[in-house]
C-alpha positions in Angstrom: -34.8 -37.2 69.7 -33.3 -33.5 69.9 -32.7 -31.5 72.6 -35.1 -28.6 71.1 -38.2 -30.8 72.7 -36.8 -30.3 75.9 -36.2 -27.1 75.6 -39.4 -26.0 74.2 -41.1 -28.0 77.1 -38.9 -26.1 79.4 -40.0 -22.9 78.2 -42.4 -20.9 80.8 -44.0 -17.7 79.5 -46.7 -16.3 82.0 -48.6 -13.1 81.3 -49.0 -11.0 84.5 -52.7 -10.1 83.5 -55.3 -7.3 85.5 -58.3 -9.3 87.6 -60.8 -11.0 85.6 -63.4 -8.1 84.0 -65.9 -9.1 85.3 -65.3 -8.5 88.9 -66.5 -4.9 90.6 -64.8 -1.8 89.6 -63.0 0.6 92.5 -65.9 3.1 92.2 -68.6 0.8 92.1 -67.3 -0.7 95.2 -66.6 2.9 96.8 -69.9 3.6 96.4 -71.7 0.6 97.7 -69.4 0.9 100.6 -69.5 4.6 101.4 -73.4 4.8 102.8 -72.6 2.0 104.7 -69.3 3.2 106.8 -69.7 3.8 110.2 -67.5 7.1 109.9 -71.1 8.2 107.9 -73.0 8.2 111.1 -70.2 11.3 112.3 -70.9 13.0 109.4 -75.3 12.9 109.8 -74.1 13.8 113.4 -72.3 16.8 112.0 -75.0 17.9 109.6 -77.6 17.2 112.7 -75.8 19.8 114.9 -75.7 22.2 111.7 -79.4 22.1 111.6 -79.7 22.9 115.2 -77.5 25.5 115.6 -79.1 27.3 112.4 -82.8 26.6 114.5 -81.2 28.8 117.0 -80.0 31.3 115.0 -83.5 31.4 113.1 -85.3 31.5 116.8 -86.3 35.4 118.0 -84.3 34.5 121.5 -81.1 34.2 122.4 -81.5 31.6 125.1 -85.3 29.7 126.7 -87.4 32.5 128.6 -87.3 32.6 132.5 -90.6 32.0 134.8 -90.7 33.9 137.7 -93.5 33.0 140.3 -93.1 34.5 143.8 -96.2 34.4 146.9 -95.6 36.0 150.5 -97.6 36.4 152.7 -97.7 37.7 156.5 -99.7 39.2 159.5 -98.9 42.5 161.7 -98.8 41.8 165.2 -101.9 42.8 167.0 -103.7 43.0 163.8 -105.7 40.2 162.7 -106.1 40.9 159.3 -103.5 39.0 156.5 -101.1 40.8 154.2 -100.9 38.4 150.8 -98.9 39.6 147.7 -98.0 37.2 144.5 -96.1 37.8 141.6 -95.2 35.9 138.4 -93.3 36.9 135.2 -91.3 36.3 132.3 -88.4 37.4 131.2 -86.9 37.3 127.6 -83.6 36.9 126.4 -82.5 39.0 123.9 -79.8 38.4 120.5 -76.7 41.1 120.8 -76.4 43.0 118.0 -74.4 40.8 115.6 -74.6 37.7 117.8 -77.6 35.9 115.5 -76.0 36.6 112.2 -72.6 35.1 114.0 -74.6 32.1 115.1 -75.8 31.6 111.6 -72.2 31.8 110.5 -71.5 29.4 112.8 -74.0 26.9 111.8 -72.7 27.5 108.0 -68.9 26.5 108.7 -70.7 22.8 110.8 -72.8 21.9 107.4 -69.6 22.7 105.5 -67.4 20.9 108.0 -69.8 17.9 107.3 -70.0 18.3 103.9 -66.1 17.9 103.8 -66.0 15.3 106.0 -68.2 13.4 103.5 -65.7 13.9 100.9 -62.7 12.9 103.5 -63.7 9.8 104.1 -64.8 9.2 100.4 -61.4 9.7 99.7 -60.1 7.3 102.5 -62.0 4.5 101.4 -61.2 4.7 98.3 -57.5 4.7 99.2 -58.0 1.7 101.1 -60.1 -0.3 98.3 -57.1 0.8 96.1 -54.7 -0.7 98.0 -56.7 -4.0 98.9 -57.4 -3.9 95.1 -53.7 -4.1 93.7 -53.0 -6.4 96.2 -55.0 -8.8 94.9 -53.9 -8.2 91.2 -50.2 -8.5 92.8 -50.9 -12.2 93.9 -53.2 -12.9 91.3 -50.2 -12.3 88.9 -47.6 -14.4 91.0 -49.7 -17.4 91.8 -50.5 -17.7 88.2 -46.7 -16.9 87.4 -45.8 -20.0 89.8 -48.7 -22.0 88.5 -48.4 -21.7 84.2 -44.3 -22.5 85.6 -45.0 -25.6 87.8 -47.4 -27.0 85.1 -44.6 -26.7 82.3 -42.2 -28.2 84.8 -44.5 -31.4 84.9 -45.4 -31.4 81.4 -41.4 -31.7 80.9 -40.6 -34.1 83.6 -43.6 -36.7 81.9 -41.7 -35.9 78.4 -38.3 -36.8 80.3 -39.2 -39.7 81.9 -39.8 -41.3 78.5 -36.9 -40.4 77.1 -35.0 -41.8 80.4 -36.7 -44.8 79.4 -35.4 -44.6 76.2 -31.8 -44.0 77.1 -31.7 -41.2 75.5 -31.4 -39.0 78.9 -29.7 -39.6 82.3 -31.4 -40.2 85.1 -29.9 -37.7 86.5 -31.5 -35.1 84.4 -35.4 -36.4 85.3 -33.9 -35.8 89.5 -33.3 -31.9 88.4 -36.7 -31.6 87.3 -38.1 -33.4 90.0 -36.4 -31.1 92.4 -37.5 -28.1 90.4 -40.9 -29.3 90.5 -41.1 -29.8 94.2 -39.3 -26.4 94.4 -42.1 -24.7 92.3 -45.3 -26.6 94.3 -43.2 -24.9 97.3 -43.1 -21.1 95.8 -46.6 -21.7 94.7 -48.7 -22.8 98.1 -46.9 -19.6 99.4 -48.5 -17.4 96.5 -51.5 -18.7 96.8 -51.5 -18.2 100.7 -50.9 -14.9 100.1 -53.8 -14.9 97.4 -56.1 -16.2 99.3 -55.5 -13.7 101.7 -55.2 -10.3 99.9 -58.9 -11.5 98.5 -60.1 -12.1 102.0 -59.3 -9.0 102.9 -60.2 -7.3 99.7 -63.7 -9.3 100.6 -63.9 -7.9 104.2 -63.1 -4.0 103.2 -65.5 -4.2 100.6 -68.2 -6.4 101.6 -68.2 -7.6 98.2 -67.9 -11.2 97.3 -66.8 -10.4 94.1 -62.8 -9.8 93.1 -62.2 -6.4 92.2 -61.6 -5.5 88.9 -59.1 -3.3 88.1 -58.9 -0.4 85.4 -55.6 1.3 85.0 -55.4 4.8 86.0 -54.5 7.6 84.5 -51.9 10.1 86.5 -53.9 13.0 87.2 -53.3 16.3 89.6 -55.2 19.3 91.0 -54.3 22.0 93.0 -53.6 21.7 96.4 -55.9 23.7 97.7 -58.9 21.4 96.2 -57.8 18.5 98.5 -60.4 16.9 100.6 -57.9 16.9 103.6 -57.0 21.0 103.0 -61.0 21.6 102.4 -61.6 19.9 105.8 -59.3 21.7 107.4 -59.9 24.9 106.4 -63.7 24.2 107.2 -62.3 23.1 110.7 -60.8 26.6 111.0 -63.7 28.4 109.5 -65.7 26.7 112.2 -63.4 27.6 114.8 -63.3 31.3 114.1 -67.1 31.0 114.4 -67.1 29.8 117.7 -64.8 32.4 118.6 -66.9 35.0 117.9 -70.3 33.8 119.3 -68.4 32.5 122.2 -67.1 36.3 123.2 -70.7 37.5 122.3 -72.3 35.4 124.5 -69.6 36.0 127.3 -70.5 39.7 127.4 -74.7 38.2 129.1 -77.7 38.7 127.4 -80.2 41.7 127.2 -83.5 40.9 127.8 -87.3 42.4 128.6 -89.3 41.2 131.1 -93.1 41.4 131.8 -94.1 41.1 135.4 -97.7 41.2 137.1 -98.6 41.3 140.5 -101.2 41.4 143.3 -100.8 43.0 146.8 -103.5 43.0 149.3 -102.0 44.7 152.3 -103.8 44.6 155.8 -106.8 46.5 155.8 -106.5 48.5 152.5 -107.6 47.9 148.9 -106.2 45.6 146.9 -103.1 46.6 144.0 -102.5 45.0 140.7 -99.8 46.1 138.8 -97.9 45.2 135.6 -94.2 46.0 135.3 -92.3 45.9 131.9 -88.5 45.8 132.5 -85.2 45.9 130.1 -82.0 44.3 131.8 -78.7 45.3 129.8 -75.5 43.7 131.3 -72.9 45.8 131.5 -69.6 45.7 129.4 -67.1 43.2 131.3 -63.6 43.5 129.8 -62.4 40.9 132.1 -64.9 38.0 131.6 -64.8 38.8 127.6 -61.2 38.3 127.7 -61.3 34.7 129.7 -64.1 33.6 127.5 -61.6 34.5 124.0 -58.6 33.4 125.1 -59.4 30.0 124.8 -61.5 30.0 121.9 -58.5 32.0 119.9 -56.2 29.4 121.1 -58.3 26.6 119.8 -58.6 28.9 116.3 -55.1 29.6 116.2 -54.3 25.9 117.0 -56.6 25.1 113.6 -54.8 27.4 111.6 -51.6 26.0 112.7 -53.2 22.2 111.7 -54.3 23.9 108.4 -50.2 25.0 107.8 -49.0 22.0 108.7 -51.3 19.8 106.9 -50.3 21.2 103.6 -46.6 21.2 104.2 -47.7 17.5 104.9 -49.8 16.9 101.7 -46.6 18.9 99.5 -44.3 16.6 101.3 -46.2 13.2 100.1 -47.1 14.6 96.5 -43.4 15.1 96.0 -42.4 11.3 97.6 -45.2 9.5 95.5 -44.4 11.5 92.4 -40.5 10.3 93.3 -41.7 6.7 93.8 -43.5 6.6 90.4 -40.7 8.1 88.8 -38.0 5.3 90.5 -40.9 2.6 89.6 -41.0 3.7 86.3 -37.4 3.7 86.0 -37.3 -0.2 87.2 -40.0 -1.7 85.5 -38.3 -0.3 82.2 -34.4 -1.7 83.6 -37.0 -5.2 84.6 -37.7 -5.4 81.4 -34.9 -4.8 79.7 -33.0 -7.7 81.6 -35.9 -10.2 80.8 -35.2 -9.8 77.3 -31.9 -10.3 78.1 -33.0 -13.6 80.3 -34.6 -14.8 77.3 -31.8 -14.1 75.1 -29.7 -16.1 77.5 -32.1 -18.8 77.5 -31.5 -19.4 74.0 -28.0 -19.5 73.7 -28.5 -21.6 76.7 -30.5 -24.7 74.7 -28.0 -24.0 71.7 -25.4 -24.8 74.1 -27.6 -27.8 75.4 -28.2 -29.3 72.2 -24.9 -29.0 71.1 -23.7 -31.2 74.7 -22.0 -27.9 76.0 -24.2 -27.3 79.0 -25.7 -30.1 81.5 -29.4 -29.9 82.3 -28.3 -28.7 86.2 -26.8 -25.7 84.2 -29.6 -25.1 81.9 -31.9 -25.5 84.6 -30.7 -22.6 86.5 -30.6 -20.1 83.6 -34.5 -21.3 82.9 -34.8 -20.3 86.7 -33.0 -16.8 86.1 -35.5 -16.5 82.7 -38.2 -17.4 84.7 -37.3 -14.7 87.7 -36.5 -11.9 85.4 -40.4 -12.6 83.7 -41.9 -12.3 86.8 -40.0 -8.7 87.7 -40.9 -7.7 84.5 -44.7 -8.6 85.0 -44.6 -7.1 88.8 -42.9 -4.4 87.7 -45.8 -2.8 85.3 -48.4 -4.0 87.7 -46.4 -1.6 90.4 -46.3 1.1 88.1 -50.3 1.1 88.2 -50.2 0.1 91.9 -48.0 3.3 92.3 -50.1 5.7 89.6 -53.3 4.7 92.0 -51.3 5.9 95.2 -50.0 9.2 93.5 -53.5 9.9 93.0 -54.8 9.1 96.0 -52.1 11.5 97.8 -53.5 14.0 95.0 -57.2 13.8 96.1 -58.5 12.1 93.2 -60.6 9.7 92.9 -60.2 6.1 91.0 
């Protein structure tokens, strides 16, 4: 029998294919997962204190009415008639000029604060169901890389051990295999440890029982400035310029009119009922308007410092991920390019077998090489999707 039967039962060619279609798409998943997130209950929180804070602005007082209720009473010596007097009001705090229309503000920059932080973490789950997601497509690819290889392996060693029988093989040649396939069931358990667990935890982000499945992505980009993280921010400094200025409004006290009644029955006399109407206007306090800014400009300057940073931040990992795609790129193509070259050498490899020029310890460990430079090959498209979906997570985009 001719070596080519060997050879052609030596042969392992394993596509690297995407997770089975019919599993759950990235944005199906996202948006099963989203309403259930705990980080959602911050961002209700958010919109909760929004509505509040607008309930105040809408209200016709700056702060709850004061009761006043006061009762004396008394007796002049030698005189045995009482004096009683009572008294109750209320007093009314009133809005400085400007300082409803800054509390509306105020309640504005919250909503949008939540609305951004809806979109934040949107964005961060999706990163993270990317991630789990390519992992699993990663391990998929190499435990069925390992597996179509081991299987081929055994299909040749059952092929060889007939020939042995034969004579027309050494024995020696059915020990290589042997050692190849124990070598193989080795490389495979590993893989498949590492499947099982990139789809446990694909299962636990997702709370989905079914694998994801993975459309490539296109590369995409948008301005800076539309970035979930950047909008936050700037909402975050919006909010805090907001607080600023009702803060040093409310410093400076509250106007307010107050309506008072009250009865006085002195000793002996008639008795007096009055109603007083008072306005109360606290007086301008350079001092205590200055303590109460200071710290709430610090806290808006510290924003707008978060906001400057954050985008030298966000330039910083556009440019790395745009560098990593590139260098991924770059190796997938040099990958490929030495697996046809593998294969290439496998051939003249079996020539050289069939021709008694090369032992099968030799031609086993050019198969090995063959079989290596596939699976780079295969990884190394996979990566460039893994590393497209992490480009355009860093730009803000969704999958």
């Amino acid at each position: 029998m001719k070596r080519h039967a060997l050879i052609s039962l030596l042969w392992l060619a394993l596509p690297a294919a995407l997770p089975a279609a019919d599993g759950i798409g990235l944005r199906q998943a996202l948006d099963h997962l989203l309403p259930q997130d705990p980080g959602q209950t911050l961002v209700e929180a958010r919109r909760a204190e929004a509505e509040a804070v607008q309930r105040q602005a809408d209200g016709l007082l700056a702060a709850p009415p004061l009761l006043t209720l006061a009762a004396q009473g008394g007796q002049e010596r030698d005189n045995p008639d009482h004096y009683r007097e009572w008294s109750g009001g209320i007093e009314l705090p009133l809005w400085r000029p400007g300082q409803s229309a800054a509390q509306a503000q105020l309640a504005a920059s919250i909503d949008g604060l939540a609305r951004e932080d809806l979109n934040l973490l949107r964005l961060d789950i999706a990163g993270q169901l990317r991630e789990a997601a390519w992992r699993v497509a990663l391990a998929d690819a190499s435990a069925e890389h390992l597996r179509r290889a081991r299987d081929d392996t055994r299909h040749a060693q059952g092929r060889l051990k007939r020939l042995v029988a034969l004579g027309e093989r050494p024995r020696a040649d059915l020990l290589t295999l042997e050692g190849e396939v124990l070598d193989l069931d080795q490389q495979l358990e590993a893989a498949r440890a590492e499947q099982r667990q990139a789809l446990a935890a694909w299962r636990l982000l997702s709370r989905q029982d079914t694998p994801p499945a993975l459309s490539p992505e296109t590369e995409a980009t948008q301005p800076i400035e539309r970035h979930p993280q950047l909008a936050q921010a700037r909402m975050a400094l919006e909010r805090a310029t907001a607080e600023r200025r009702t803060g040093t409004l409310a410093a400076q006290g509250q106007p307010s009119v107050g309506l008072q009644a009250r009865h006085e029955r002195p000793p002996g006399g008639q008795p007096l009922d009055a109603l007083t109407l008072s306005l109360s206007l606290p007086l301008p306090w350079e001092r205590q308007r200055q303590a109460a800014e200071a710290s709430l400009r610090y806290a808006e300057t510290e924003a707008g410092v978060r906001l400057a940073q954050l985008e030298r931040s966000l330039l910083l990992q556009r440019q790395e991920a745009a560098t990593a795609l590139a260098s991924t790129r770059r190796q997938a193509e040099r990958a490929e390019k030495r697996a046809q070259a593998a294969r290439e050498e496998l051939r003249l490899a079996g020539r050289r077998l069939d021709e008694g020029e090369m032992d099968t310890l030799d031609y086993v460990s050019v198969l090995r090489r063959s079989r290596e430079a596939e699976l780079t090959a295969r990884i190394g498209a996979l990566e460039i999707g893994r590393w497209i979906a992490r480009h355009n997570q860093v730009q803000g985009v969704l999958p």
